[in-house]
Residue frames as qw, qx, qy, qz and C-alpha x, y, z in Angstrom:
[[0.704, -0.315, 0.360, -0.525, -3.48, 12.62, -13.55],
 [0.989, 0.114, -0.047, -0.080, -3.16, 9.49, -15.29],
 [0.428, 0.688, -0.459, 0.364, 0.35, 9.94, -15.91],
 [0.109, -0.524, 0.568, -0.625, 0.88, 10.35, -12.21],
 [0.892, -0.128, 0.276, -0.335, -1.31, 7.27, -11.26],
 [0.964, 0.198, -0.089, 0.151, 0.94, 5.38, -13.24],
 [0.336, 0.532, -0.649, 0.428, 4.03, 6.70, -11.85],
 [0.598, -0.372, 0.394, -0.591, 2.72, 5.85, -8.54],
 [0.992, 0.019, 0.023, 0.122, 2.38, 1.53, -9.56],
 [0.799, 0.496, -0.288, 0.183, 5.70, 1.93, -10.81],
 [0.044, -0.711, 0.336, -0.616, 6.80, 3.25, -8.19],
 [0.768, -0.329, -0.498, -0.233, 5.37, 1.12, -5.58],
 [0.754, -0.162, -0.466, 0.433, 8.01, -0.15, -3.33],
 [0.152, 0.256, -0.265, 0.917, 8.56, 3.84, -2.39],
 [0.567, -0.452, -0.385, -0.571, 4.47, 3.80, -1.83],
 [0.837, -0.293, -0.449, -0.107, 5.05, 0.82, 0.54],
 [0.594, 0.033, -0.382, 0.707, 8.37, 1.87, 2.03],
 [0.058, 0.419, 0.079, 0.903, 7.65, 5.04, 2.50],
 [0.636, -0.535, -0.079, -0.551, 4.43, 4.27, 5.15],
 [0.817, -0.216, -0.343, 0.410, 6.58, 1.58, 7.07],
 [0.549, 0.239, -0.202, 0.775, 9.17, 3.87, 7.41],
 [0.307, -0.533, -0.055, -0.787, 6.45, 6.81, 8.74],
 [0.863, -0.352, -0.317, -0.173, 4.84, 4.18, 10.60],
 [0.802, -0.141, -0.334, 0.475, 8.51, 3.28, 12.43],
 [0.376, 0.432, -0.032, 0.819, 9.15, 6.78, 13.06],
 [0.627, -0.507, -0.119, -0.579, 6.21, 7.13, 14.94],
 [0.922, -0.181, -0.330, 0.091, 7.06, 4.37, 16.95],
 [0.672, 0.243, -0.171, 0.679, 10.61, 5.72, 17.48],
 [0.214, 0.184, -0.349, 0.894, 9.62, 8.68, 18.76],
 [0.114, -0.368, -0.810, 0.441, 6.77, 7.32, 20.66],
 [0.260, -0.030, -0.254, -0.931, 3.96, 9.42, 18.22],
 [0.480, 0.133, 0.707, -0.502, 0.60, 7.79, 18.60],
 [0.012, -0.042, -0.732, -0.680, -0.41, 6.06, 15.14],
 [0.638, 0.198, 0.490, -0.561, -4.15, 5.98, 14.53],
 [0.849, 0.435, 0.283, -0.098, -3.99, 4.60, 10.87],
 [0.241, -0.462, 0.669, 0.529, -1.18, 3.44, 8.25],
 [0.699, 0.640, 0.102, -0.302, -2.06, 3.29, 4.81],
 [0.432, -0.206, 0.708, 0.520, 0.82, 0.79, 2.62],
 [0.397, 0.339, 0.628, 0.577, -1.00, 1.35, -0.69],
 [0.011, -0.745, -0.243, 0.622, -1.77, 4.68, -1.26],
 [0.563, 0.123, 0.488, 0.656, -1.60, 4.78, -5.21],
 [0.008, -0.948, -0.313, -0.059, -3.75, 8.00, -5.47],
 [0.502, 0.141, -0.228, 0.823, -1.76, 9.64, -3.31],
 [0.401, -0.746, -0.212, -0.488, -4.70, 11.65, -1.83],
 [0.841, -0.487, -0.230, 0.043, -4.16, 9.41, 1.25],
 [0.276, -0.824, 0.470, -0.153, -1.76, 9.97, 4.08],
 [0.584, 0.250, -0.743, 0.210, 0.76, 7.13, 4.55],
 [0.366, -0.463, -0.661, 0.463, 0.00, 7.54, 8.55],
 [0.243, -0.691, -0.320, -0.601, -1.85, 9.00, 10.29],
 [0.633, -0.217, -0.624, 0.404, -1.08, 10.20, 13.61],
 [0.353, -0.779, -0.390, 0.341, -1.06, 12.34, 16.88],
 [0.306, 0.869, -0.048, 0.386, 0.11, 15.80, 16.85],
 [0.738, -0.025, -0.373, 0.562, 3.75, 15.76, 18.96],
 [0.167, -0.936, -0.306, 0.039, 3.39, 18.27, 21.54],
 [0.522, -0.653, 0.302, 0.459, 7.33, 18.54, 21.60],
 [0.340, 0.817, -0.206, -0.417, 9.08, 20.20, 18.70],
 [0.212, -0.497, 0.821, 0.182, 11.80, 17.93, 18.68],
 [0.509, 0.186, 0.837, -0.081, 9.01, 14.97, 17.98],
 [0.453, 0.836, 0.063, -0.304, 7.45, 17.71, 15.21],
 [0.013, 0.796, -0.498, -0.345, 10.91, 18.27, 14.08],
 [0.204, -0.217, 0.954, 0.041, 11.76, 14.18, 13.76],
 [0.637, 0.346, 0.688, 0.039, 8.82, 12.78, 12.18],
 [0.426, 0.843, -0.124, -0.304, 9.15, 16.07, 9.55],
 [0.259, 0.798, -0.542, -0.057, 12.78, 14.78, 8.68],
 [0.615, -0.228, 0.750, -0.087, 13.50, 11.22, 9.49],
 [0.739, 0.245, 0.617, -0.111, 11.74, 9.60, 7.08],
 [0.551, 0.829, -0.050, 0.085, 13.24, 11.47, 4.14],
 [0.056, -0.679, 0.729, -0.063, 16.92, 11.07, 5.80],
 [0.674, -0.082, 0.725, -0.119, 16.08, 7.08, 6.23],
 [0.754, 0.564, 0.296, -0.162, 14.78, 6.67, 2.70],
 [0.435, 0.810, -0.372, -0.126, 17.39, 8.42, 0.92],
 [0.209, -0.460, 0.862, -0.036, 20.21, 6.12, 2.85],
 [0.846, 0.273, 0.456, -0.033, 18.09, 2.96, 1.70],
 [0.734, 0.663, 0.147, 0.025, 18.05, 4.29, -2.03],
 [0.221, 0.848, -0.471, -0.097, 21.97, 4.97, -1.60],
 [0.515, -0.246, 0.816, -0.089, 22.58, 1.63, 0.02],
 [0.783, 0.353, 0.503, 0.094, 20.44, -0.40, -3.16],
 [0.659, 0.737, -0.111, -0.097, 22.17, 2.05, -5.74],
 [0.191, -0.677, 0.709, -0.040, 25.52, 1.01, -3.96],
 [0.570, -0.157, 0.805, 0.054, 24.87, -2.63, -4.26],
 [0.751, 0.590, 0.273, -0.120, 23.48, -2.59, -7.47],
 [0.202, 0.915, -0.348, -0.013, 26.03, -0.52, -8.69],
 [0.058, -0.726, 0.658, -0.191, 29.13, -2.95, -6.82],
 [0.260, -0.438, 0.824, -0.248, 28.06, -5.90, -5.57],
 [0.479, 0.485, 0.730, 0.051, 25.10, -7.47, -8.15],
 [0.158, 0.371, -0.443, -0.801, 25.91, -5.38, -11.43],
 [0.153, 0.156, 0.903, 0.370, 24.21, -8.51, -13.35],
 [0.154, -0.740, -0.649, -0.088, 20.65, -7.11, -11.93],
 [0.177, -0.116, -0.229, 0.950, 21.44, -3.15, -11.30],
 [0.331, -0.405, -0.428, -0.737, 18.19, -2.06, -13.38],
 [0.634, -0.470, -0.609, 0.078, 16.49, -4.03, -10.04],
 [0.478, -0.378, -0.322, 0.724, 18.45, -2.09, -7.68],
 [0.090, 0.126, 0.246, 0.957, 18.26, 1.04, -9.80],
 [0.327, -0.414, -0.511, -0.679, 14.54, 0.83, -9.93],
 [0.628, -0.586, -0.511, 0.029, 13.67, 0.36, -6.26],
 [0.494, -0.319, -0.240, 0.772, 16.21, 3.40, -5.18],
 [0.010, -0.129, -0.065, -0.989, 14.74, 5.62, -7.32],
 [0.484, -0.521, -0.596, -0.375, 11.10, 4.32, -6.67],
 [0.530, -0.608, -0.397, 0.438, 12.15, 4.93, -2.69],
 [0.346, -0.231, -0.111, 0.903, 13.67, 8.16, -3.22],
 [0.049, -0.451, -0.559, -0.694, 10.54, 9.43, -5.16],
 [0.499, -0.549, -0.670, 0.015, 8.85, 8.63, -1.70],
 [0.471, -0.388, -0.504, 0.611, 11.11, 9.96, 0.94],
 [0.063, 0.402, -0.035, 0.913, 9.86, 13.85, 0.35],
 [0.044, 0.259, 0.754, -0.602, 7.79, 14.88, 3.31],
 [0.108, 0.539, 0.755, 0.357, 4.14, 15.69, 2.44],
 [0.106, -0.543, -0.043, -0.832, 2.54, 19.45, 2.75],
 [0.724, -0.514, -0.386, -0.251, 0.44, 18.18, 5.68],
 [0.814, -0.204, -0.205, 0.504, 3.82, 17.69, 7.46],
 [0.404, 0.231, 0.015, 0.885, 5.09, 21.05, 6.18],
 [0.395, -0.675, -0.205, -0.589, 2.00, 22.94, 7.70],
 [0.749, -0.529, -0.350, 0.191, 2.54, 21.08, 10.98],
 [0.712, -0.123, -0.159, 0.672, 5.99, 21.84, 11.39],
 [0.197, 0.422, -0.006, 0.885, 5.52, 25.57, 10.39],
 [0.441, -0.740, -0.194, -0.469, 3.00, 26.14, 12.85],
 [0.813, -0.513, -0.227, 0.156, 4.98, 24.52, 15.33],
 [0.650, -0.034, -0.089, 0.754, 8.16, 25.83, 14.56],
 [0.178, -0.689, -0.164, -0.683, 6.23, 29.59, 14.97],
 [0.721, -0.600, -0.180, -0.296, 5.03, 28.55, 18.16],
 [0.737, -0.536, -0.263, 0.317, 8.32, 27.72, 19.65],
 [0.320, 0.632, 0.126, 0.694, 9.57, 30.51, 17.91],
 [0.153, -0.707, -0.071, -0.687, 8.04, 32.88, 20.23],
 [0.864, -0.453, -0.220, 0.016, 8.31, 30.67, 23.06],
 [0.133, -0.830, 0.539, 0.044, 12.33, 31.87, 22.76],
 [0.765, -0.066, 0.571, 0.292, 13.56, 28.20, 21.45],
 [0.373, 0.749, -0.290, -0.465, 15.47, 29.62, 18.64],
 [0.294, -0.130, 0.926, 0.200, 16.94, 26.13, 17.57],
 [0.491, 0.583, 0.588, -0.270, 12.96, 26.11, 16.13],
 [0.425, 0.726, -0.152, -0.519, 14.23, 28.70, 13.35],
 [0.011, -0.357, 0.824, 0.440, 16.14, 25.52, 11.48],
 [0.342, 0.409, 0.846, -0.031, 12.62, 24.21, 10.60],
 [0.416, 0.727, 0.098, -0.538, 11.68, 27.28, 8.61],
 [0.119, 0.606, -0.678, -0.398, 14.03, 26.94, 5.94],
 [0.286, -0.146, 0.932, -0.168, 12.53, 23.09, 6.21],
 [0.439, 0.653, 0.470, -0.400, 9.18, 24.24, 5.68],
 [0.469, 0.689, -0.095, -0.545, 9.86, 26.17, 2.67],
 [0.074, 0.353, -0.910, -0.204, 12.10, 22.83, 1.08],
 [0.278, 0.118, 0.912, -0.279, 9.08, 21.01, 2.04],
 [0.470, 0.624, 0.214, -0.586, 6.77, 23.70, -0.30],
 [0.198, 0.702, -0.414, -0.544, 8.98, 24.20, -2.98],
 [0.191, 0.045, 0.980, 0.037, 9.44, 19.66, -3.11],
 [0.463, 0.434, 0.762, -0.130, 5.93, 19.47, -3.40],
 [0.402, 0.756, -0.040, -0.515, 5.42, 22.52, -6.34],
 [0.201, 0.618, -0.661, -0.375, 8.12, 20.69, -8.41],
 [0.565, 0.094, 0.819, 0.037, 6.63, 17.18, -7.77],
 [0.530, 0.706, 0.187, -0.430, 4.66, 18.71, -10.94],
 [0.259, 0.860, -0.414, -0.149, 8.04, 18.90, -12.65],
 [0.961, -0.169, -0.210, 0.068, 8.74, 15.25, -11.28],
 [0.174, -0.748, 0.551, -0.327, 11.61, 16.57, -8.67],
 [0.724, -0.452, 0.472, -0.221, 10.91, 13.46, -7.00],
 [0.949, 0.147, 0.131, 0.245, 12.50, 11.17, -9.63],
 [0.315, 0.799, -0.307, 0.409, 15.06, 13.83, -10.62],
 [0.297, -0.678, 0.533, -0.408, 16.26, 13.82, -6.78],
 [0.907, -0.064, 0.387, 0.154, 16.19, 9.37, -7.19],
 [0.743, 0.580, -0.065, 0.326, 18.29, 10.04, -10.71],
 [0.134, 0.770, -0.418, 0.463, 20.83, 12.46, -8.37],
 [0.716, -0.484, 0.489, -0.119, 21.24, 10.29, -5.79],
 [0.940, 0.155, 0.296, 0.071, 21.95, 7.29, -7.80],
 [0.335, 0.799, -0.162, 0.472, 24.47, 9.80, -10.08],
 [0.182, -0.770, 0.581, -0.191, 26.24, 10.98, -6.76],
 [0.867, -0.277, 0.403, -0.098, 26.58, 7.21, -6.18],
 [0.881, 0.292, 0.353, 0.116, 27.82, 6.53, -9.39],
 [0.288, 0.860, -0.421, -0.010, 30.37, 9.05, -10.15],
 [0.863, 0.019, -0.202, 0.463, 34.12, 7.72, -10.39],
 [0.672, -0.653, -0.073, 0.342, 36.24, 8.48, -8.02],
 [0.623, -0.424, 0.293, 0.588, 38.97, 8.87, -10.18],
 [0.316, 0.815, 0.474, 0.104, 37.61, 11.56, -12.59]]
């Protein structure tokens, strides 16, 4: 617990990014917010809070946006760290993997989506069955946060960024 409260400070900027980034997503696909939370160091708390998207597509997009946005940040700061301000990479380093810690979706999300993606299941929208497979990536993320996945999956980003080319 403690452990994990303190990865959480260190972490911050993913804390902070991480509700913006919900928060814009909402927005984007026109979700109703009712409450954004930027410091969530617990982690009890939701980052946003918001309407439930009667359309799948809107289910489908706030489940997966914000973990496809994040990761491109943390490849874009291990890219410049990495290329274009080596002097200060640690800086870069630390604020790609602190965002990529973030960008997993949260069980709350994975419950939505599975009910929803059931629901147009049966409805005959079979395009709905590429959110199972979502759902369970969304379980399995949060069982291994235990295992810290979420820095592992900032250390493998930053790695795919950093391989040479000419290996």
């Amino acid at each position: 617990m403690i452990i994990g409260l303190l990865i959480r400070i260190l972490t911050f900027p993913g804390v902070i990014l991480d509700a913006f980034i919900n928060k814009k997503s909402c927005e984007y696909l026109k979700i109703e917010l009712f409450q954004v939370n930027y410091f969530s160091i617990t982690g009890e708390e939701l980052p946003v809070v918001h309407d439930i998207p009667k359309e799948y597509s809107k289910t489908f997009g706030i489940a997966i946006l914000p973990f496809i946005i994040m990761s491109f940040i943390s490849l874009i700061l291990f890219y410049i760290g990495l290329n274009l301000i080596p002097d200060i990479e640690f800086i870069f380093v630390w604020l790609g993997i602190s965002i990529a810690a973030h960008s997993f979706p949260n069980t709350k999300m994975g419950d939505l989506l599975w009910k929803n993606s059931i629901i147009e299941i049966k409805k005959g929208n079979y395009l709905a069955l590429v959110g199972i497979p979502l759902v369970a990536i969304i379980y399995i993320a949060r069982i291994l946060h235990f295992f810290w996945l979420d820095i592992i999956y900032g250390v493998l980003l930053y790695y795919l960024v950093n391989v040479d080319p000419n290996v």
